[in-house]
Structure formats: structure tokens, C-alpha cells
Backbone as CSV, one residue per row, in Angstrom:
resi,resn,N_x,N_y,N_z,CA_x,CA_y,CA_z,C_x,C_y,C_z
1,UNK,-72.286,66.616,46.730,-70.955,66.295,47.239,-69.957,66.297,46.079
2,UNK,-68.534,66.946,46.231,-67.837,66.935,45.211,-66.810,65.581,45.096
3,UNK,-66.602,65.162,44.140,-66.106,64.216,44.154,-64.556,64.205,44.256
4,UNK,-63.869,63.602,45.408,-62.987,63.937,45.925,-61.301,63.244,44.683
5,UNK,-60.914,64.107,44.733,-59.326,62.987,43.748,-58.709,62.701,45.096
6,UNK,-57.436,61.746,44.403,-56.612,61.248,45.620,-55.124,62.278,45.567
7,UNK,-55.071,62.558,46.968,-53.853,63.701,46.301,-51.944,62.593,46.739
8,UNK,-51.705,62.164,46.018,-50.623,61.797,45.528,-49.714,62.130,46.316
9,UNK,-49.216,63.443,46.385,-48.185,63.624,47.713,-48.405,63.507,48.945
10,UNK,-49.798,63.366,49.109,-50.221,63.352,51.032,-49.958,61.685,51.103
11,UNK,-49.900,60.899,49.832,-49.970,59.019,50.210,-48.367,59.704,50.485
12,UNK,-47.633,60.319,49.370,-45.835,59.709,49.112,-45.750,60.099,50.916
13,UNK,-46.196,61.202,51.519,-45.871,62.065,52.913,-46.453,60.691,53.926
14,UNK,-47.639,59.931,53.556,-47.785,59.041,54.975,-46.702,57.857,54.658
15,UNK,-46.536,57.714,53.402,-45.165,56.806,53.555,-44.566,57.031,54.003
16,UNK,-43.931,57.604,53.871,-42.591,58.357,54.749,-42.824,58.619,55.660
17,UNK,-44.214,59.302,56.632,-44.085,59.024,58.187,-44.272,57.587,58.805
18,UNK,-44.642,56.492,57.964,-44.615,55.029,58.427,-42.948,54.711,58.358
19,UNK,-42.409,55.092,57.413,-40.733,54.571,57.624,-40.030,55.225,58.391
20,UNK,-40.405,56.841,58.855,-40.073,57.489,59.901,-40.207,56.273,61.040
21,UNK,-41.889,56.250,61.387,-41.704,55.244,62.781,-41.339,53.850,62.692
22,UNK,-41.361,53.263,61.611,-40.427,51.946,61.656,-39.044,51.962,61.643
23,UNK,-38.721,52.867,61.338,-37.452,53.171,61.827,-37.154,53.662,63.356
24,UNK,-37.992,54.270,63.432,-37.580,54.699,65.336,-38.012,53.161,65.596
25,UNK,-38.801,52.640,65.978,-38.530,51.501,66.662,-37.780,50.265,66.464
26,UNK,-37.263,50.315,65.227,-36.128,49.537,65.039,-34.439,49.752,65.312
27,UNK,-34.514,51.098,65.685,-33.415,51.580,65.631,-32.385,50.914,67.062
28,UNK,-32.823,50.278,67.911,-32.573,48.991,69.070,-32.193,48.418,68.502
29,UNK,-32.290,47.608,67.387,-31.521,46.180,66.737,-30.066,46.660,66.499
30,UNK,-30.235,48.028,66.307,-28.802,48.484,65.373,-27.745,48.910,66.628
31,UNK,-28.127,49.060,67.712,-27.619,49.849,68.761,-26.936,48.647,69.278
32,UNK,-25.748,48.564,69.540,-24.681,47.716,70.382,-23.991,46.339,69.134
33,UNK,-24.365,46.698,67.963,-24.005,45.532,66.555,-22.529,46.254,66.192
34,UNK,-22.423,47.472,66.097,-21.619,47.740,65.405,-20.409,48.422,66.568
35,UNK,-19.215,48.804,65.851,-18.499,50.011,66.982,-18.750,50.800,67.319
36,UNK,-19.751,51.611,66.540,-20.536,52.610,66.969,-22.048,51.935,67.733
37,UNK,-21.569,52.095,69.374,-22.462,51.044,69.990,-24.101,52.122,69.747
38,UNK,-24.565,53.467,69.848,-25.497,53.936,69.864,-25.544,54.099,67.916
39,UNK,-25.469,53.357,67.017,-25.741,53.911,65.525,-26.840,54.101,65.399
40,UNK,-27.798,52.827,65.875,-28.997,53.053,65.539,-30.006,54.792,66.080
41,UNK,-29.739,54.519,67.667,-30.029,56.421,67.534,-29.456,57.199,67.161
42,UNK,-28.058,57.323,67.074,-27.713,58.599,66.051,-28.574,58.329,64.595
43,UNK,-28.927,57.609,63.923,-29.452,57.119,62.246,-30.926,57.364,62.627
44,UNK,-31.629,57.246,63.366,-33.138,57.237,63.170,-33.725,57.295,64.791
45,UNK,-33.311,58.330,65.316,-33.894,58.733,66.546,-34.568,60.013,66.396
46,UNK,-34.678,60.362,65.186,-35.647,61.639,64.777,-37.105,60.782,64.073
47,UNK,-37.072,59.819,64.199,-37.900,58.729,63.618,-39.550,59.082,64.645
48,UNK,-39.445,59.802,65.606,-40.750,60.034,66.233,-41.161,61.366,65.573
49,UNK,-40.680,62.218,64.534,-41.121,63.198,63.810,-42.120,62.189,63.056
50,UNK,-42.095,61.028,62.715,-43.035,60.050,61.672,-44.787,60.313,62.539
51,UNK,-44.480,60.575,63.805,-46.276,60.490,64.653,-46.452,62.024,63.620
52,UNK,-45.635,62.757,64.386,-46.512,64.495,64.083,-46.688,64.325,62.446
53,UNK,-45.503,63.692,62.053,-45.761,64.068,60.483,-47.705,63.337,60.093
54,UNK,-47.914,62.411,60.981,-49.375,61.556,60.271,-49.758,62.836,61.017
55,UNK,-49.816,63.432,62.097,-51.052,64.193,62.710,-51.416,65.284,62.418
56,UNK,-49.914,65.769,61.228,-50.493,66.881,60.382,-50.708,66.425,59.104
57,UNK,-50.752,65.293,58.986,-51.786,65.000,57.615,-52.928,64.622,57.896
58,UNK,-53.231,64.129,59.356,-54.767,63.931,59.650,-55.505,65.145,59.851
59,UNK,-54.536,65.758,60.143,-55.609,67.199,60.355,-55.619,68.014,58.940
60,UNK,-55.095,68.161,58.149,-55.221,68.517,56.933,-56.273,67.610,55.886
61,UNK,-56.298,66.204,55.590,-56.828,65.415,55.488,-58.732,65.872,55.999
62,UNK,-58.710,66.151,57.017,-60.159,66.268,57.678,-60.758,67.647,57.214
63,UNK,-59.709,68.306,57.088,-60.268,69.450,57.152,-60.354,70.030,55.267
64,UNK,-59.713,69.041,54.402,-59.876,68.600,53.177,-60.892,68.339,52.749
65,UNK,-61.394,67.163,53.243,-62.612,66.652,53.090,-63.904,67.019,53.486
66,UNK,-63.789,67.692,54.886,-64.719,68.419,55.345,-65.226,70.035,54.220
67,UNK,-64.159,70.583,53.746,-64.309,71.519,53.128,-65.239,71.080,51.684
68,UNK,-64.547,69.737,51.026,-64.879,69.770,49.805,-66.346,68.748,50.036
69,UNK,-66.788,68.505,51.179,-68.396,67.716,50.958,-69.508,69.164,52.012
70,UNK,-70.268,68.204,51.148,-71.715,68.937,52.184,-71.797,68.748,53.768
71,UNK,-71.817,70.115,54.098,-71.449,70.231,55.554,-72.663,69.503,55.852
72,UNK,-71.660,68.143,56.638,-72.382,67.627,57.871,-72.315,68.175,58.969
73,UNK,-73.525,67.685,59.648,-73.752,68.284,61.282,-72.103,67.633,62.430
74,UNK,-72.008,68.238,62.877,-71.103,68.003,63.924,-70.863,66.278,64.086
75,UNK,-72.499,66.196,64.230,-72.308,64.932,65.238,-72.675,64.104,64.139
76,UNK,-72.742,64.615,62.612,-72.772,62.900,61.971,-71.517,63.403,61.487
77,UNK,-70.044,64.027,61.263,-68.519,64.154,61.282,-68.535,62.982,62.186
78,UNK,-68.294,63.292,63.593,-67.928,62.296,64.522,-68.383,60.732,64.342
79,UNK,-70.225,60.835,63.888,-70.154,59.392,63.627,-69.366,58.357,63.200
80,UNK,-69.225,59.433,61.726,-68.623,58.507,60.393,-67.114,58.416,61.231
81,UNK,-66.502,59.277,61.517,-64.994,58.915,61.948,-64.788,57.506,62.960
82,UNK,-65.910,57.665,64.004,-65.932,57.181,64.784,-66.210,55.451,64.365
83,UNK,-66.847,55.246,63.773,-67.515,53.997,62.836,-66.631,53.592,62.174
84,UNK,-65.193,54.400,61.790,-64.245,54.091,60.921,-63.058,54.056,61.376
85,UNK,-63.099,53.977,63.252,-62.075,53.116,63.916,-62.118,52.480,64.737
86,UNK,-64.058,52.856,65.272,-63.659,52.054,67.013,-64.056,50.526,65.942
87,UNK,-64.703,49.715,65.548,-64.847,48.390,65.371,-63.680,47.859,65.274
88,UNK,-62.736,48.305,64.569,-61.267,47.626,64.616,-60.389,47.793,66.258
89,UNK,-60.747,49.006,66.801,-60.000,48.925,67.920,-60.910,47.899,69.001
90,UNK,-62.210,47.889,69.056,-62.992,46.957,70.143,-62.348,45.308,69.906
91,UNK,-62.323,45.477,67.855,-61.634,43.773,67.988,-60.280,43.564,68.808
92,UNK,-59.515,44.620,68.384,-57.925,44.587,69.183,-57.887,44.552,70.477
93,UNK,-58.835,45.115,70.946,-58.654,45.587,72.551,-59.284,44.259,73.191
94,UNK,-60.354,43.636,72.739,-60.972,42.249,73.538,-59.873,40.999,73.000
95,UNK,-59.066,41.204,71.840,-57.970,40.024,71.835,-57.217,40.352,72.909
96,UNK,-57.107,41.436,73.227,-55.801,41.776,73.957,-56.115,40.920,75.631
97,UNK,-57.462,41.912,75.622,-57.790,41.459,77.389,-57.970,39.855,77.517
98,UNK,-58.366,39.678,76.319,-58.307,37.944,76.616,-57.011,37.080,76.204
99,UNK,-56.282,37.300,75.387,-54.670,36.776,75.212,-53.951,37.158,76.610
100,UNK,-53.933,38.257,77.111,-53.403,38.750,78.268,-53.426,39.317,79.302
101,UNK,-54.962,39.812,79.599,-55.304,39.539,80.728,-56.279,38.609,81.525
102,UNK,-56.213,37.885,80.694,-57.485,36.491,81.083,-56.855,35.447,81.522
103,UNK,-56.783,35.435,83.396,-56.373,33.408,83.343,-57.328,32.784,83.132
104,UNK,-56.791,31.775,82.122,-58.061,31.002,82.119,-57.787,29.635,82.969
105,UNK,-56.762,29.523,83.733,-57.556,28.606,84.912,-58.781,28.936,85.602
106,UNK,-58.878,30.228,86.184,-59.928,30.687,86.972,-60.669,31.194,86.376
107,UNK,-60.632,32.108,85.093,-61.126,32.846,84.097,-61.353,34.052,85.533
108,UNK,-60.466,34.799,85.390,-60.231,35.949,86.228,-59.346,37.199,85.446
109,UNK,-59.561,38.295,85.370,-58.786,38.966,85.122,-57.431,39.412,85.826
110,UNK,-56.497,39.517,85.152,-55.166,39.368,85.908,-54.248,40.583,85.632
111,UNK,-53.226,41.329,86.261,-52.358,42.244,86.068,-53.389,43.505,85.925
112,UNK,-52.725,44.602,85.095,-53.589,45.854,85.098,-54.853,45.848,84.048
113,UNK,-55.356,44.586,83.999,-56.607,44.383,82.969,-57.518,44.059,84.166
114,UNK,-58.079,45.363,84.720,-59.123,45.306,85.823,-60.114,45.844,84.979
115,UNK,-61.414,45.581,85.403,-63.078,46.470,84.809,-62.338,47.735,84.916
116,UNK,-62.221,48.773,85.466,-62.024,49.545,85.367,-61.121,50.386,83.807
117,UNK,-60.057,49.400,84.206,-58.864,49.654,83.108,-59.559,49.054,81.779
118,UNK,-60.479,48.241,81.004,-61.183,48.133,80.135,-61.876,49.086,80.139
119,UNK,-62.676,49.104,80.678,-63.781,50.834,80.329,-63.132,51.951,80.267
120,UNK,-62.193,52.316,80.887,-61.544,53.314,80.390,-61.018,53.125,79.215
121,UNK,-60.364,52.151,78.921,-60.002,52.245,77.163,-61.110,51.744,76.196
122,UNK,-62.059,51.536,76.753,-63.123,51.223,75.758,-63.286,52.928,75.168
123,UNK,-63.310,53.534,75.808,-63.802,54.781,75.823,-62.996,55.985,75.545
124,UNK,-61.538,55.743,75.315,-60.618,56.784,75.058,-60.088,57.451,76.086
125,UNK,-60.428,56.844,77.643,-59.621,57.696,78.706,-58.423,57.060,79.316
126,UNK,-57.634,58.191,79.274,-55.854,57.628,79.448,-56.434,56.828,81.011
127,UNK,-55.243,55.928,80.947,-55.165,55.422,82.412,-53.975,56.084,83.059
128,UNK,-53.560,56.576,83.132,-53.016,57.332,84.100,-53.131,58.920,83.540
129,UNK,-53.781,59.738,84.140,-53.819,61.184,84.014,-52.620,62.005,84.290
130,UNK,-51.898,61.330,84.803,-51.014,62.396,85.753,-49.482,61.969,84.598
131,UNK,-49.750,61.123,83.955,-48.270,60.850,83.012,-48.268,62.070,82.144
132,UNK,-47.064,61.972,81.542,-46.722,63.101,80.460,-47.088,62.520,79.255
133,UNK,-47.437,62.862,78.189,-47.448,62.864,76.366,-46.414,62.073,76.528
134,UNK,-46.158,60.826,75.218,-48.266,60.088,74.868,-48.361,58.839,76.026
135,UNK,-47.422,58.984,77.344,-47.707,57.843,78.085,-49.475,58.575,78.201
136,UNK,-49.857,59.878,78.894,-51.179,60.502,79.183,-51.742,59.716,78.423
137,UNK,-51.554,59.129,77.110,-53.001,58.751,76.294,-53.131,56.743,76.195
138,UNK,-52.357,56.477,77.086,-51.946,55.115,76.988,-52.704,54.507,77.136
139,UNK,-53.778,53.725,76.837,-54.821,52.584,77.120,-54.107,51.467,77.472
140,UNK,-54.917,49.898,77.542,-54.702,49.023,77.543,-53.799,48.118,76.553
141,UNK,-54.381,49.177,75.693,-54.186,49.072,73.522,-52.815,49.423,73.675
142,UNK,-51.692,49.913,74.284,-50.885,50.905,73.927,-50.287,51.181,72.375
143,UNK,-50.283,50.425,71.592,-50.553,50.809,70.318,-50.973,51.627,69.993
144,UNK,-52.318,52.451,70.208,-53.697,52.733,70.003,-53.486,54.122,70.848
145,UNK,-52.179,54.520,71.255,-51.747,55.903,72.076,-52.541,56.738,71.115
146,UNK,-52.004,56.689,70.059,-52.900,58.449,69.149,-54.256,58.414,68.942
147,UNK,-54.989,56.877,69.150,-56.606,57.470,68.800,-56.904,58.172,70.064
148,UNK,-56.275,57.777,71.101,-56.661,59.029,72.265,-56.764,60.407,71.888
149,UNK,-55.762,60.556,70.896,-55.423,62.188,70.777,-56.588,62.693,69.636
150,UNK,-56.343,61.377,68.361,-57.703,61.773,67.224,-58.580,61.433,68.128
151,UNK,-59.034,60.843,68.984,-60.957,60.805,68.962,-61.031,62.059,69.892
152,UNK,-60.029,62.587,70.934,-60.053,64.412,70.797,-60.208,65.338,70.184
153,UNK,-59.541,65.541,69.269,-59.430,66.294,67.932,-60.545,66.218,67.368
154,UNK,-61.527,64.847,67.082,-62.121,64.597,66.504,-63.623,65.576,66.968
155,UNK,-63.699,65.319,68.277,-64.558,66.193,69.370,-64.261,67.505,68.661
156,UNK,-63.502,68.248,69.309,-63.349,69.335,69.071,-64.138,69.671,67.540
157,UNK,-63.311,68.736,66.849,-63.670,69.641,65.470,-65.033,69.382,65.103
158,UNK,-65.276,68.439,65.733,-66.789,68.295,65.709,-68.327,69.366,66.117
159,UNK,-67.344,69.034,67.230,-67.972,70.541,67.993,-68.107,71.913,67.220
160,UNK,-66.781,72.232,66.351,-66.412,73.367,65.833,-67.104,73.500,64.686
161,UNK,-67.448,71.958,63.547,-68.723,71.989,62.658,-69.669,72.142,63.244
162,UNK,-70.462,71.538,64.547,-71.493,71.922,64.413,-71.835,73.334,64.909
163,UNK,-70.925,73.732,65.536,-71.236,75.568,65.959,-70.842,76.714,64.812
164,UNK,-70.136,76.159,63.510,-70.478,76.977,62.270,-71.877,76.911,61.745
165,UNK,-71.962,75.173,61.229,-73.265,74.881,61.409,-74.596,76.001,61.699
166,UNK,-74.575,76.329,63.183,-75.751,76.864,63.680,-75.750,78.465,63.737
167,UNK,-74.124,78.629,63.595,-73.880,80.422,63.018,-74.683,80.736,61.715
168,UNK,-74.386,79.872,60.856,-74.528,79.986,59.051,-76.165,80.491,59.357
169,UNK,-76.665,79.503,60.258,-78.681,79.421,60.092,-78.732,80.416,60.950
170,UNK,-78.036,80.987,61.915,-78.736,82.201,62.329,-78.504,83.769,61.678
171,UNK,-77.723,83.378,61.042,-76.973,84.420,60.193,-77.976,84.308,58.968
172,UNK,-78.302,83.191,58.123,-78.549,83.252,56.839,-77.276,83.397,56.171
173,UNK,-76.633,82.920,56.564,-75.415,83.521,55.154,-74.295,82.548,55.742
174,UNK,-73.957,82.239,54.927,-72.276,80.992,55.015,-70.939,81.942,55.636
175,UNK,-70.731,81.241,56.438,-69.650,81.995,56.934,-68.379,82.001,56.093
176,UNK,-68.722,80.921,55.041,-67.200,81.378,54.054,-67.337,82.555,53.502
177,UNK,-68.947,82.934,52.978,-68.563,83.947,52.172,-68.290,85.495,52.482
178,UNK,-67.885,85.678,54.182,-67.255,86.783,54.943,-65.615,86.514,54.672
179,UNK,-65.087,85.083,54.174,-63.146,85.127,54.131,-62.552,85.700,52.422
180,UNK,-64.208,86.243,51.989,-63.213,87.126,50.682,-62.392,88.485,50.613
């Protein structure tokens, strides 16, 4: 495995897509303060360029790292990714159902925190199919809209290592060394 450096402009680039989206969602405080009652969206309503900007550093990022280590199989890619978000999202998602959808007079689940609507976001499936981008990827979490989209991506590319993967061994030969 090669030992990876840290590349310096991809941190300065996720900064700047975090102040991208803290700025779009702050940009409400600013709206109706001043004479210019909409400032805040004219100033930072391009502030949702901050998602795409992380999702083309996650996909660059993966496909970084993937290049510069020893090709893993498909499905240990997905592990490791997978191991390196659902434990934090299972903690978020069971505070959630129990801060807010749990009465605990009855200890009943209450509002749209039905069994159903947990297992589906346990699992990465939008609750409503029929919405448009990124309501489509909305869990319970709604925070948690884009791991819908990465633990997709994540598939895919998973999929896509392990079917180079099994080209290379039937081939005998690395498929990089056909991109000279």
C-alpha cells in the first residue's frame, strides 16, 4: 500500500464547501434585517453549490485512494466506507426516534416515526420515492439527505471494483496497463 500524503487544497476546497452551506442556511437571519428585505439570498443563495462542491471531492477523494492502495475487492471498498459512517448515523438516528418520536407516557411511537419509517432509514431508503432531489433521499435523519446519495455511489463503485477486479483475473493482465 502506498502511503498516502494529505493533499492541502482538497482540505482548503472542503472548507469552503462547509462555508458555502453555512452560509446557505443562514442566509434567513439576514433576510427582512436590513432594507434590502431579501440580502441574505441575493449574498449566499448560491450557498447550495457547497453540497456538489463536497460530492465532487468525495468522488475524487475515493477514487484517489482507491487508485493509490491495493485493489480491494468490491465488497471490502464498501465495508470499510460503510463502517466509517453507519455507527455514527445508527447513534443519530436512535437519538432522534427517541427525543422525537417516542411518547414516553405510553412509550409509543408518534408522528412519522412508524417501524416502517425507521427501517427504511436504517437502511438508506428515501421515504418518499415519488419526491424530487434531495427531498427523494430524505430519511428520518434529514440531515443525513447525502448519505442516501454516497451509500449509492458507494454501491456502484463498488460494484465497478469488483467487476475490474474479476476482468484483471480473467484477462491476466491489469486493466491499467491497456490506458497507455
Amino acid at each position: 500500500m502506498i502511503k498516502q500524503k494529505k493533499l492541502d487544497s482538497i482540505q482548503a476546497m472542503r472548507g469552503l464547501a462547509a462555508l458555502l452551506v453555512v452560509l446557505f442556511h443562514c442566509r434567513v437571519y439576514l433576510n427582512g434585517v436590513y432594507n434590502q428585505g431579501n440580502l441574505g439570498d441575493i449574498l449566499f443563495s448560491f450557498g447550495y453549490l457547497g453540497v456538489d462542491l463536497f460530492f465532487i471531492i468525495s468522488g475524487f477523494i475515493i477514487t484517489y485512494a482507491t487508485f493509490n492502495e491495493a485493489q480491494d475487492s468490491g465488497f471490502k471498498y464498501i465495508n470499510k466506507r460503510l463502517f466509517r459512517i453507519y455507527p455514527t448515523y445508527i447513534v443519530a438516528l436512535t437519538l432522534l426516534c427517541i427525543m422525537r418520536g417516542l411518547d414516553f407516557s405510553n412509550f409509543q411511537l408518534t408522528g412519522g416515526y412508524t417501524f416502517e419509517n425507521i427501517a427504511k432509514s436504517l437502511f438508506f431508503i428515501p421515504l418518499n420515492m415519488d419526491a424530487s432531489g434531495p427531498y427523494y433521499g430524505y430519511s428520518l435523519l434529514i440531515v443525513a439527505w447525502t448519505l442516501t446519495y454516497e451509500v449509492i455511489f458507494y454501491t456502484i463503485f463498488s460494484l465497478e471494483c469488483q467487476s475490474t477486479i474479476d476482468l484483471e483475473r480473467q484477462s491476466h493482465q491489469p486493466l491499467s496497463s491497456y490506458a497507455t
